[in-house]
Every structure is written in structure tokens, then in C-alpha cells.
DONUKOL-278899 format. One record per residue: y, z, x of N, C-alpha, C, O in turn; residue in one letter. Coordinates in pm, 1 decimal, m for minus. Atoms other than C-alpha are relative to their C-alpha. Example, Ala and Ser with C-alpha at 12.3 -4.5 7.8 and 13.67 -1.06 7.14 Angstrom:
+----------+----------+----------+----------+----------+----------+----------+----------+----------+----------+----------+----------+---------+
!      n_v !      n_w !      n_u !     ca_v !     ca_w !     ca_u !      c_v !      c_w !      c_u !      o_v !      o_w !      o_u ! residuo !
+----------+----------+----------+----------+----------+----------+----------+----------+----------+----------+----------+----------+---------+
!   m119.0 !      0.0 !     89.0 !   m450.0 !    780.0 !   1230.0 !    120.0 !      0.0 !     90.0 !    118.1 !     66.5 !    193.6 !       a !
!   m119.0 !     m6.0 !    m82.0 !   m106.0 !    714.0 !   1367.0 !    109.0 !     73.0 !    m77.0 !    219.8 !     89.9 !    m26.1 !       s !
+----------+----------+----------+----------+----------+----------+----------+----------+----------+----------+----------+----------+---------+
END
This chain:
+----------+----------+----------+----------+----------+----------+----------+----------+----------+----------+----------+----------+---------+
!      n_v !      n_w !      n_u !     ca_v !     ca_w !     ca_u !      c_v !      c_w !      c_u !      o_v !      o_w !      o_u ! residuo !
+----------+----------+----------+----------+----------+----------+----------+----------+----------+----------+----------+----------+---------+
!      6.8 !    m87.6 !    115.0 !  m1519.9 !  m1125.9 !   m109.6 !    101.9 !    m47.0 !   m103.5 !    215.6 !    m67.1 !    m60.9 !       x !
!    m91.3 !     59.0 !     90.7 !  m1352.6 !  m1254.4 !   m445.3 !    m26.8 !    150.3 !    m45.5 !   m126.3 !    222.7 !    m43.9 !       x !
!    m29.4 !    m87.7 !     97.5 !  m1146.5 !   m992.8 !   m652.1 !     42.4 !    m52.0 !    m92.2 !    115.1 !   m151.3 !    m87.9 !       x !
!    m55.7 !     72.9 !    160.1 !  m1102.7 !  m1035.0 !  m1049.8 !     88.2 !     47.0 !      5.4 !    104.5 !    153.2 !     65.5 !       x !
!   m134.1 !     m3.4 !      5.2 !   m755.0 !  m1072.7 !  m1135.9 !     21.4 !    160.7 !    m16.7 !     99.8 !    219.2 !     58.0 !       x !
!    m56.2 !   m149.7 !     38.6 !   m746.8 !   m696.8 !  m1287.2 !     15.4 !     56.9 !    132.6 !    114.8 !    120.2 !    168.3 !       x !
!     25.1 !   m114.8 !   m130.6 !   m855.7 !   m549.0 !   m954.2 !     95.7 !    m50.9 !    101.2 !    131.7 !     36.5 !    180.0 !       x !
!    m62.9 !     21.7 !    m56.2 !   m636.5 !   m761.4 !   m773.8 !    147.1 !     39.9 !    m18.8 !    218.3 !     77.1 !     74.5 !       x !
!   m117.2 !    m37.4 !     15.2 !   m323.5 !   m696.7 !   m962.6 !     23.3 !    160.1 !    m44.6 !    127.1 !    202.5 !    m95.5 !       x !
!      5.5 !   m156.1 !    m28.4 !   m406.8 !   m313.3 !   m953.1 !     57.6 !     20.0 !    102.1 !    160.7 !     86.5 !    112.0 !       x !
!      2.4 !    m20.2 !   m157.2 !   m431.4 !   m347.6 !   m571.8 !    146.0 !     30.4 !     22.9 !    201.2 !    128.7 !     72.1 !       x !
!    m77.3 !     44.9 !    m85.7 !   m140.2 !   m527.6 !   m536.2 !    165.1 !    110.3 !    m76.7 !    276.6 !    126.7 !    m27.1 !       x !
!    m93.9 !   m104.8 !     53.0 !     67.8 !   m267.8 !   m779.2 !     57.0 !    101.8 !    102.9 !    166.8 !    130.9 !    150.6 !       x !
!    m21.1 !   m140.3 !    m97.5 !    m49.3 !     33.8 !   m563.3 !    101.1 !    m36.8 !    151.2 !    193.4 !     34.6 !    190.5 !       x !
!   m100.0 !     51.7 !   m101.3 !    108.9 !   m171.1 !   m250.6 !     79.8 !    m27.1 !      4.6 !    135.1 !    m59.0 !    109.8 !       x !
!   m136.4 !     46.0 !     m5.1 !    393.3 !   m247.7 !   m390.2 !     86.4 !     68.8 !    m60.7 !    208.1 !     51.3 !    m53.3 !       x !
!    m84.0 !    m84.1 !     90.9 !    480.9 !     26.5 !   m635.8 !    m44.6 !    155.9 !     71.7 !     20.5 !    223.5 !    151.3 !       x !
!     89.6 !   m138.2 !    m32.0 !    249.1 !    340.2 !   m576.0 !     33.8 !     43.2 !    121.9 !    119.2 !    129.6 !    141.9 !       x !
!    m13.1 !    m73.8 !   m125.8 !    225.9 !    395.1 !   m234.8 !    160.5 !     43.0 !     43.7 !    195.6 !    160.0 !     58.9 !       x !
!   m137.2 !     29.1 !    m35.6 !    611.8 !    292.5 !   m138.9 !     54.5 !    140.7 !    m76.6 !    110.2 !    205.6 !     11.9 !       x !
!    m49.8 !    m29.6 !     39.0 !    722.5 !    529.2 !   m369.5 !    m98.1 !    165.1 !     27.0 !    m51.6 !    263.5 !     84.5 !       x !
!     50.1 !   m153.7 !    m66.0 !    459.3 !    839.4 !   m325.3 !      6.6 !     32.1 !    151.2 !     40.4 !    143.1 !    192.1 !       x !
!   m100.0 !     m9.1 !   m116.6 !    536.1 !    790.5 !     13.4 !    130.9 !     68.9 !     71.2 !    124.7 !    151.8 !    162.0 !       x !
!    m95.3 !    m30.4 !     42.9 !    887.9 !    836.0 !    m21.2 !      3.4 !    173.0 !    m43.3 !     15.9 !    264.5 !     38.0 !       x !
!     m2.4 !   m107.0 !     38.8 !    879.4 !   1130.2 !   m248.5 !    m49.3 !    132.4 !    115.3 !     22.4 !    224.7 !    153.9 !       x !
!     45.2 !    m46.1 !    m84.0 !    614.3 !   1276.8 !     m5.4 !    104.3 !     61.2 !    120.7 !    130.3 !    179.8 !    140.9 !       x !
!   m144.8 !     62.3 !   m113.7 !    893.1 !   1206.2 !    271.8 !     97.0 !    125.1 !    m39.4 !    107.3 !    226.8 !     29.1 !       x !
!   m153.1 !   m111.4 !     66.6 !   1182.1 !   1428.7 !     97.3 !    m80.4 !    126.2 !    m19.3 !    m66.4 !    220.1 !     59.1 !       x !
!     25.2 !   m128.8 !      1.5 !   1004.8 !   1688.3 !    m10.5 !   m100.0 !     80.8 !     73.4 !   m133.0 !    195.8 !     44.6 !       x !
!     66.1 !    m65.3 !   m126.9 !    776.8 !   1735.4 !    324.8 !    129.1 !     82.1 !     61.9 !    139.3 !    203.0 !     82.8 !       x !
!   m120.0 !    m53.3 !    m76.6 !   1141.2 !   1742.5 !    490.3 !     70.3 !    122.3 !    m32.1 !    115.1 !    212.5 !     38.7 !       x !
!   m120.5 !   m129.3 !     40.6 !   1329.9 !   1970.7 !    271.9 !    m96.7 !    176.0 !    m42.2 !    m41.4 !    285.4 !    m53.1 !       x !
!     98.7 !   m133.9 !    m64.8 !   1001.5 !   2254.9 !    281.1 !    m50.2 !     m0.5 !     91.2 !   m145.8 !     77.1 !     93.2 !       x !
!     46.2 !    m38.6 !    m90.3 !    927.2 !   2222.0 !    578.0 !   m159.4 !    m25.1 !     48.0 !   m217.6 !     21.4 !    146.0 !       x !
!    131.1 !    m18.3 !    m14.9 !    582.6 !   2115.7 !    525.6 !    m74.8 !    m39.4 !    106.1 !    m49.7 !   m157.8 !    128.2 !       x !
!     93.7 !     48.2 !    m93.6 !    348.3 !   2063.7 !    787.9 !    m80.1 !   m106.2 !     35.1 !   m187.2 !   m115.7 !    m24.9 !       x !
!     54.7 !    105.9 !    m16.1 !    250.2 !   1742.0 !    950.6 !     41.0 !   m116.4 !    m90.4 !    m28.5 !   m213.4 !   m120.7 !       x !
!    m10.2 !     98.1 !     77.4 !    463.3 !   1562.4 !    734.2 !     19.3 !   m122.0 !     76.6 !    m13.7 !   m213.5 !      1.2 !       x !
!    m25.4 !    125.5 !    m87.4 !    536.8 !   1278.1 !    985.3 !   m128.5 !    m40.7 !     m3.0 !   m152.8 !   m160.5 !    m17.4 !       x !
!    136.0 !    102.8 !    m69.7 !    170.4 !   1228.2 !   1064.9 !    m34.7 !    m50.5 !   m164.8 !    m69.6 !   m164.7 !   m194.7 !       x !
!     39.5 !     49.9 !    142.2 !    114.6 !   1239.7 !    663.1 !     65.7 !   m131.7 !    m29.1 !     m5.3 !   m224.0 !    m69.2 !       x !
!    m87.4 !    101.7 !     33.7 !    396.7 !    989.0 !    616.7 !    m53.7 !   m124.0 !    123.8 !    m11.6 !   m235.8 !     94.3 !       x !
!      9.6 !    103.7 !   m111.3 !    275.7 !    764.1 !    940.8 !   m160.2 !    m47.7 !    m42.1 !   m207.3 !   m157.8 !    m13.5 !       x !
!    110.8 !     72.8 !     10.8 !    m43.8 !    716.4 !    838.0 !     m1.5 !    m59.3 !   m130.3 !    m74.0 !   m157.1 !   m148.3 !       x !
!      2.4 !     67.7 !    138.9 !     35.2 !    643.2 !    458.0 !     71.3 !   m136.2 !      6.0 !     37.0 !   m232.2 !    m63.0 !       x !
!    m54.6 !    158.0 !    m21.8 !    245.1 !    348.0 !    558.3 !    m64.4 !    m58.0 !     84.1 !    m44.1 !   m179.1 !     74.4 !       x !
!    102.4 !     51.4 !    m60.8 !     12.8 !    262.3 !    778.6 !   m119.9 !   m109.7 !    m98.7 !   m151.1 !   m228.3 !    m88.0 !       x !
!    142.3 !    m40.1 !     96.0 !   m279.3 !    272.6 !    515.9 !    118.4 !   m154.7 !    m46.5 !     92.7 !   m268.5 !     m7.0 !       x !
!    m72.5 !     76.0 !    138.1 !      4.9 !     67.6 !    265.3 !     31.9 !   m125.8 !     86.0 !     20.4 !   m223.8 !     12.4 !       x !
!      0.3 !    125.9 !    m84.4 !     67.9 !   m216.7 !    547.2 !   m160.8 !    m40.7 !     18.4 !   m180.2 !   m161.4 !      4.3 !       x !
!     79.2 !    107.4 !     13.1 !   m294.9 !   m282.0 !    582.5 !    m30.5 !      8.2 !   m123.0 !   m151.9 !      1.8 !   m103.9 !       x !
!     29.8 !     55.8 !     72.8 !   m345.0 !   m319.4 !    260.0 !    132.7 !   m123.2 !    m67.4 !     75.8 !   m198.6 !   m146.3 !       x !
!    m73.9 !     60.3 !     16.5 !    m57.8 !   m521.2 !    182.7 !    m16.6 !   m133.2 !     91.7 !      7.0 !   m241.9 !     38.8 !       x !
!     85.9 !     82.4 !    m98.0 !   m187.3 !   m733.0 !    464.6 !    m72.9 !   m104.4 !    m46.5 !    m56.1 !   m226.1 !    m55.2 !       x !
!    119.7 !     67.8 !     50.5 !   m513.7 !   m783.5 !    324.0 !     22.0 !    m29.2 !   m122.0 !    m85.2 !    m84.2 !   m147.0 !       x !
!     m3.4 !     38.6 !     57.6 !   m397.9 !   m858.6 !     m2.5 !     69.8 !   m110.4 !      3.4 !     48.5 !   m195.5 !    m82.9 !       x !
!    m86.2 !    160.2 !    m37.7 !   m128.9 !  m1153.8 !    154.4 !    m98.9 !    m89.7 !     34.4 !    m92.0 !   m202.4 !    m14.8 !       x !
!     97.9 !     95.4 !    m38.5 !   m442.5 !  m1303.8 !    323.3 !    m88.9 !    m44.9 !   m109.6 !   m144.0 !   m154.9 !   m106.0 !       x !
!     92.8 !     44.7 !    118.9 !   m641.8 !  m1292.9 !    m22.0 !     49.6 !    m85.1 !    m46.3 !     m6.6 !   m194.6 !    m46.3 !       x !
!    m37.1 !    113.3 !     72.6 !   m396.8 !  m1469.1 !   m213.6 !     71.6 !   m136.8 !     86.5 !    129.7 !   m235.1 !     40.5 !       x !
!    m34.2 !    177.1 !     m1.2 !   m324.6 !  m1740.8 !     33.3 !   m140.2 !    m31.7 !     55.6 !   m113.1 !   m141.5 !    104.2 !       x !
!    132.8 !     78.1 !     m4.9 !   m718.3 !  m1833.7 !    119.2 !    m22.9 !    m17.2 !   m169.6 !   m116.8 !    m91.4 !   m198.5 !       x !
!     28.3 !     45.3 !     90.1 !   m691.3 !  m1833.4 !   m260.2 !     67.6 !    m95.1 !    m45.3 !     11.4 !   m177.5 !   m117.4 !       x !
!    m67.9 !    129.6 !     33.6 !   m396.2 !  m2072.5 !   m303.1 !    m55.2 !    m77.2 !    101.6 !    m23.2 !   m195.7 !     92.2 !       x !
!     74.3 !    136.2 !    m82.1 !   m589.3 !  m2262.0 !    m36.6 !    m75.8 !    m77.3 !    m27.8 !    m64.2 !   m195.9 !      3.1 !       x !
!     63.6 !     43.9 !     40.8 !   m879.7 !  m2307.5 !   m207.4 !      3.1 !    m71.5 !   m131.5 !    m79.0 !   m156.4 !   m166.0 !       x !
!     57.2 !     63.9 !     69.3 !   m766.0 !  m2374.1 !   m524.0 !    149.2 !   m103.0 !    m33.5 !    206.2 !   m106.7 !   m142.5 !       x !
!   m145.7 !     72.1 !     m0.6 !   m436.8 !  m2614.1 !   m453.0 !    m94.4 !   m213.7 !     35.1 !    m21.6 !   m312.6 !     44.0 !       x !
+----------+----------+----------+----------+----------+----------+----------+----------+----------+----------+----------+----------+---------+
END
């Protein structure tokens, strides 16, 4: 599957800016109300943000592979 640059450097925003940081926030203010299931909320969002961070490391090196 090829992604155009826009969609790729969207992706690779949300994985590197977005999530990390709604995450986070998520994180503090599950803890300090008390909210419910914040661990599983927080365990699966970094979850979620590692495979995509993943799958976007493998995109761009089968793409510096192909075009080096």
C-alpha cells in the first residue's frame, strides 16, 4: 500500500505529537478524578500509538529501499 506524502506526514504527526501527548493529558487527569478504567484507557492508547509508529518505521524504510 503506498501513502501520499500528506497522509503520511499526518500519520506520522498523530504518532509522534497527538497521541503521546493526548495520552498523557488523558493520564493526569484520569488519575487526579478518579476516572474509571483509566489504565486500560491509557494501555491500550499506547498500544494503538506503538503499532502505528511501527507501521509507519516499516513504510518509510521499504520506501528508502526502494527508492535509494
Amino acid at each position: 500500500m503506498i501513502l501520499s506524502n500528506k497522509v503520511y506526514d499526518v500519520l506520522k504527526w498523530i504518532a509522534l505529537v497527538a497521541l503521546p501527548a493526548l495520552t498523557t493529558f488523558y493520564g493526569v487527569v484520569g488519575t487526579t478524578c478518579n476516572i474509571p478504567y483509566t489504565q486500560e484507557v491509557l494501555t491500550i492508547a499506547v498500544a494503538f500509538d506503538a503499532m502505528l509508529g511501527t507501521m509507519l518505521g516499516i513504510s518509510t524504510n521499504k520506501y528508502n529501499k526502494t527508492n535509494s
